[in-house]
C-alpha positions in Angstrom: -26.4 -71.4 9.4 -29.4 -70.4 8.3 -28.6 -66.5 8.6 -25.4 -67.4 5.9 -27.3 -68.9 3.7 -30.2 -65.7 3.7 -26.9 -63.5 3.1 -25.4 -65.3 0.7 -29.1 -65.5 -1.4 -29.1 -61.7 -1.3 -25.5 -61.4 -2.3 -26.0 -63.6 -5.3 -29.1 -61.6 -6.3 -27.4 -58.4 -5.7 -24.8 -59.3 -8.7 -27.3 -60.6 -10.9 -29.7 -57.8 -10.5 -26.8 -55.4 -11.2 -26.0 -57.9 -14.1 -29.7 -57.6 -15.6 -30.4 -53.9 -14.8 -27.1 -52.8 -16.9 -28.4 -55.0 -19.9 -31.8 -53.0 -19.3 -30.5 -49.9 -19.3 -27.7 -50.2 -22.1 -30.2 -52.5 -24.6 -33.0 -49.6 -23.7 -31.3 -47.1 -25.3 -29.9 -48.9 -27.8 -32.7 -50.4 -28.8 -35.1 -47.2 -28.3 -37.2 -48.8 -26.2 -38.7 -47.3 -22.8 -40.1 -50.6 -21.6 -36.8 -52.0 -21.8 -35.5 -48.8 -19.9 -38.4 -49.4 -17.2 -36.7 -52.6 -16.5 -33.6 -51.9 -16.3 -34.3 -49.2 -13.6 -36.4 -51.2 -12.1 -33.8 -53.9 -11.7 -31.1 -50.8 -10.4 -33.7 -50.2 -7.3 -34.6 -53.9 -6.6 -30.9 -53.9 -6.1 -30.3 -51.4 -4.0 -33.4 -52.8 -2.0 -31.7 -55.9 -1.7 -28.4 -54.1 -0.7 -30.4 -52.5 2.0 -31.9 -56.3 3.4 -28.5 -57.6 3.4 -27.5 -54.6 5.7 -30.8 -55.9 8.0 -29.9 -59.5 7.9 -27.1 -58.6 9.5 -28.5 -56.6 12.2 -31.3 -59.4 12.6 -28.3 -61.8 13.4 -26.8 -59.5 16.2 -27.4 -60.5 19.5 -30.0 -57.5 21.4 -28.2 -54.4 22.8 -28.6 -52.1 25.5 -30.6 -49.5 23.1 -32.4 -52.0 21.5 -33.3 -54.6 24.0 -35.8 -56.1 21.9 -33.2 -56.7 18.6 -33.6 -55.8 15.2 -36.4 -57.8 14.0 -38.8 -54.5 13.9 -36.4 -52.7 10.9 -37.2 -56.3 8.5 -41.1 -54.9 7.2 -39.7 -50.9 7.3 -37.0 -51.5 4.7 -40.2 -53.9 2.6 -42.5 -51.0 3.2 -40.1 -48.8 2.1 -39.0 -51.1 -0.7 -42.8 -51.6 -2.0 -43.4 -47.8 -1.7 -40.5 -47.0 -4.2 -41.5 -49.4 -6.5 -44.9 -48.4 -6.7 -43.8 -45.1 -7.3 -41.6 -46.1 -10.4 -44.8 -48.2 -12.0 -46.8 -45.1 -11.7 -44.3 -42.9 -13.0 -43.9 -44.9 -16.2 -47.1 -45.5 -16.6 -47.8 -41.6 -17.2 -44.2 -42.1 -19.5 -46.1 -45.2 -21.4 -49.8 -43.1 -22.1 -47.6 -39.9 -22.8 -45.9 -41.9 -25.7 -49.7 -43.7 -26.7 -51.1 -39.8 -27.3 -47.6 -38.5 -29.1 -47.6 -41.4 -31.6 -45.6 -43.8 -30.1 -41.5 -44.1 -31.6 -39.3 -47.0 -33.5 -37.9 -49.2 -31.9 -34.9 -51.9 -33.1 -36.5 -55.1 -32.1 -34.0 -57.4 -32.8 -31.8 -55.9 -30.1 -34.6 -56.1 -27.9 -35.6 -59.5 -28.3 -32.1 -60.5 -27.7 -31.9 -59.0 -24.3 -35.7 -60.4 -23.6 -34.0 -63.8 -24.2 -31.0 -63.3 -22.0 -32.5 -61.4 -19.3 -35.6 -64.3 -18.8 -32.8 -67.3 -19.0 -31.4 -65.5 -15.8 -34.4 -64.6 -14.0 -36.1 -67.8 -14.6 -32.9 -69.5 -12.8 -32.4 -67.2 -9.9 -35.8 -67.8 -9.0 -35.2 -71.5 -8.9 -32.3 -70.9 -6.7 -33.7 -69.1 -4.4 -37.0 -71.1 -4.2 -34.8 -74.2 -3.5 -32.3 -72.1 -1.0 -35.4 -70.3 0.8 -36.7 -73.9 1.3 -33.9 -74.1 4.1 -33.8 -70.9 5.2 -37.4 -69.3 5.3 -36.3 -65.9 4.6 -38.9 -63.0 4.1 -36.5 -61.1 2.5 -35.4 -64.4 0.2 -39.2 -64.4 -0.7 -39.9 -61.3 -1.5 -36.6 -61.2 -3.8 -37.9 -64.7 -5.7 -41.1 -63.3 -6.5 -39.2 -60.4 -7.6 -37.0 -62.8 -10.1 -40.5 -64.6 -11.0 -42.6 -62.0 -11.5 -39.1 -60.2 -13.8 -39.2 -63.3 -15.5 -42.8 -63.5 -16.5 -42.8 -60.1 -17.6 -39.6 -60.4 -19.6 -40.9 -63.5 -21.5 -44.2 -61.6 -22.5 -41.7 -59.0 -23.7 -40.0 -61.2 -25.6 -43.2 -62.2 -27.5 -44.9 -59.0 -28.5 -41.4 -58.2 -29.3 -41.5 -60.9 -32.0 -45.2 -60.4 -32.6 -44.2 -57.0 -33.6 -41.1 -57.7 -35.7 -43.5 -60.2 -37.7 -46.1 -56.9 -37.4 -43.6 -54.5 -39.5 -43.9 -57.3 -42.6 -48.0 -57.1 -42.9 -50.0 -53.6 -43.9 -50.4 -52.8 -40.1 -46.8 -51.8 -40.0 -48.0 -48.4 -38.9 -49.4 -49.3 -35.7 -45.5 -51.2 -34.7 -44.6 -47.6 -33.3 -47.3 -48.1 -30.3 -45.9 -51.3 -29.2 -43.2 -50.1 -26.7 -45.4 -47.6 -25.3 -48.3 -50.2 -24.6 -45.9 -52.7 -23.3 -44.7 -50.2 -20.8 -48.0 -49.5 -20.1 -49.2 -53.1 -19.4 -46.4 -53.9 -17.9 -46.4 -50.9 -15.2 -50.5 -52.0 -14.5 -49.2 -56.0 -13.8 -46.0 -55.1 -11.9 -48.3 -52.6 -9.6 -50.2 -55.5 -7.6 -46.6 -56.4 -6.2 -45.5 -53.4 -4.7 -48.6 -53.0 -3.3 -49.3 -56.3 -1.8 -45.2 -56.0 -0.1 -46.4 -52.3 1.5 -49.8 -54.0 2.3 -48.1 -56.6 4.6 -45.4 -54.8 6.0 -47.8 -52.4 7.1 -49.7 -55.2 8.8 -46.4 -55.6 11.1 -45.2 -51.7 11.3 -48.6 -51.6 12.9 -48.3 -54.5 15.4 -51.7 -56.0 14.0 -52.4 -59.2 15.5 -51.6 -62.3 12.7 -54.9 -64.2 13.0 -53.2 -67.8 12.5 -50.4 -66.9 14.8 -53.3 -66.0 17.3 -55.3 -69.2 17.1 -52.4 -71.3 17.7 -52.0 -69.5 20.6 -55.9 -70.2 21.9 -55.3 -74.0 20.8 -52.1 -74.6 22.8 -53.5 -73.1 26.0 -57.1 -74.8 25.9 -55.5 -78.6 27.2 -53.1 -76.3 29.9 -56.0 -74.9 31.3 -58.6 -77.7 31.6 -55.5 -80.1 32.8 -54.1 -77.6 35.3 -57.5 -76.0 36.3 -56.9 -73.1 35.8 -59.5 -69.7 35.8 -58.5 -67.4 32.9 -55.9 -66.0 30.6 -55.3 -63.2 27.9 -52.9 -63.0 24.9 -51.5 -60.7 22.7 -49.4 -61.2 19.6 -47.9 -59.6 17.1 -45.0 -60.1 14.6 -42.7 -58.3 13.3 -40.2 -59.4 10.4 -39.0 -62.9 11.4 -40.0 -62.2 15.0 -42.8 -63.2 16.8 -44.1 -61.4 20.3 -46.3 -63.5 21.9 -47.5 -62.7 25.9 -49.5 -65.0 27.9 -51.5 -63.5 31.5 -52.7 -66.9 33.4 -54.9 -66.0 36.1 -54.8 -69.0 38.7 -57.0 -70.1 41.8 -55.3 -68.9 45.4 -54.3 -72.7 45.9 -52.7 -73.0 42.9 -50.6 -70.3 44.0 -49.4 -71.7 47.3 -49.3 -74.8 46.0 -47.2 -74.9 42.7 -43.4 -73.9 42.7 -41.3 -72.3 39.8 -40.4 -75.6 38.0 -44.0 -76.5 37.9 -44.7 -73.1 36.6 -41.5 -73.7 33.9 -43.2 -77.1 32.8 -46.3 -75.2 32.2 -44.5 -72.6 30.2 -42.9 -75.8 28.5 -46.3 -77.3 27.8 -47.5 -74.1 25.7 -44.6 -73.9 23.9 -44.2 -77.4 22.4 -48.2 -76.0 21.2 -46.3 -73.1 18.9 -44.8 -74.3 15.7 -42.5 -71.0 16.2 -39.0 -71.3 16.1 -37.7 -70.4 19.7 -35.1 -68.5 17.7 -38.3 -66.4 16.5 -40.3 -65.4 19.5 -40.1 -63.7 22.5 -42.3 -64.9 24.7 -43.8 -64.4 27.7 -46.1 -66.6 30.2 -47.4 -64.6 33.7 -48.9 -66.3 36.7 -51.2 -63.8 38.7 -54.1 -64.6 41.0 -55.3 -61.3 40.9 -57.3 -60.3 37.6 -56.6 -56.8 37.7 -52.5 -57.5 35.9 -54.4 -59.6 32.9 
């Protein structure tokens, strides 16, 4: 159910991303206007982003195959590296764009136009990020989260758009009418400089998990759920590794055990030890593959 709902999230954002990044792109030429433009394209690659997700969703839902035994999970933070990469790329393209305009004078720009598609385009980004904050409740979707700060952060930056858009139409009626030709080109330039700690933080992350770098929290829930089991069951030793990746969770426990505790215990006293760590995890068992070893020799820890 909850693999439907992430779908159906990115298929609704698909539409209205292509929605938005046509208006971008048609009322940035019209209106001369590169910051407009910026967003627009911007909007063209969060869609094909999301397009791409979609495509891993589905994979993610898959049951594992013979050639990849472990499933899909590890392709979720490649396609957000990948995603954050290009998008960093395209703020510090137009940035160069926005100071090239700043040292050649700047151009005109039709600002009612524009503030009519600043006015649209937030009224739709300011909703789909409701809806997906609300759907993402349910679901818990990396890719859903990543998309509504997308829509959040588009709708920010679309509503301060729409204000120095109407602080500069109010700009061409004073004697500072001259400086009105700098606004796009500063805009863009601002803009490119706040939407840059997004792409950046999304690489940053998936990164964390392309690299299989332990998740501290993940990690001391681990420690926390295997302090009672060892005190209650006696036990010597143990050592864990985690890592995550995407929506999934690795997680392998090494228990080394006295020798009596060996001949002693049989395998559904070894399962309700396995069951015991478990309820410690607040991971869904949906989400994790995990592992729990019994050895009395410490040279398999």
């Amino acid at each position: 159910m909850s693999s439907a709902l992430e779908q159906r999230a990115l298929k609704v954002s698909i539409v209205m991303t292509l929605l938005v990044s046509s208006l971008g792109v048609t009322f940035g030429l019209l209106a001369g206007s590169r910051s407009i433009l910026f967003d627009g394209v911007f909007s063209t690659i969060d869609a094909a982003m999301s397009t791409l997700a979609l495509v891993v969703t589905r994979l993610i839902a898959r049951e594992v195959s013979q050639r990849f035994q472990h499933g899909y999970w590890h392709l979720e933070p490649l396609v957000a590296a990948l995603n954050g990469a290009i998008l960093l790329l395209l703020c510090f393209y137009a940035f160069l764009n926005a100071v090239q305009g700043l040292m050649t004078g700047g151009h005109d720009l039709a600002f009612g136009l524009a503030s009519v598609y600043a006015v649209v385009v937030a009224t739709v980004c300011f909703s789909m990020t409701a809806y997906q904050r609300r759907l993402n409740h349910r679901v818990g979707s990396e890719f859903v989260r990543i998309d509504m700060h997308s829509w959040l952060m588009a709708a920010l930056i679309t509503s301060t758009l729409l204000a120095a858009f109407v602080f500069a139409w109010i700009l061409q009626r004073t004697p500072y009418a001259h400086l009105t030709p700098y606004v796009d080109s500063l805009l863009l330039a601002i803009l490119t400089v706040a939407f840059m700690p997004v792409p950046i933080g999304i690489v940053r992350r998936a990164m964390k998990e392309v690299f299989l770098m332990a998740p501290s929290a993940i990690d001391r829930e681990v420690h926390a759920a295997m302090a009672p089991v060892m005190q209650r069951e006696g036990l010597l030793e143990y050592s864990s590794h985690v890592a995550k990746s995407g929506r999934g969770h690795f997680i392998e426990i090494h228990i080394v055990t006295t020798p009596e505790f060996a001949v002693e215990r049989g395998v559904v006293e070894l399962d309700e030890i396995r069951e015991a760590i478990a309820t410690g995890l607040s991971i869904p068992a949906e989400h994790r593959w995990f592992t729990v070893s019994f050895t009395a020799d410490k040279r398999w820890l």
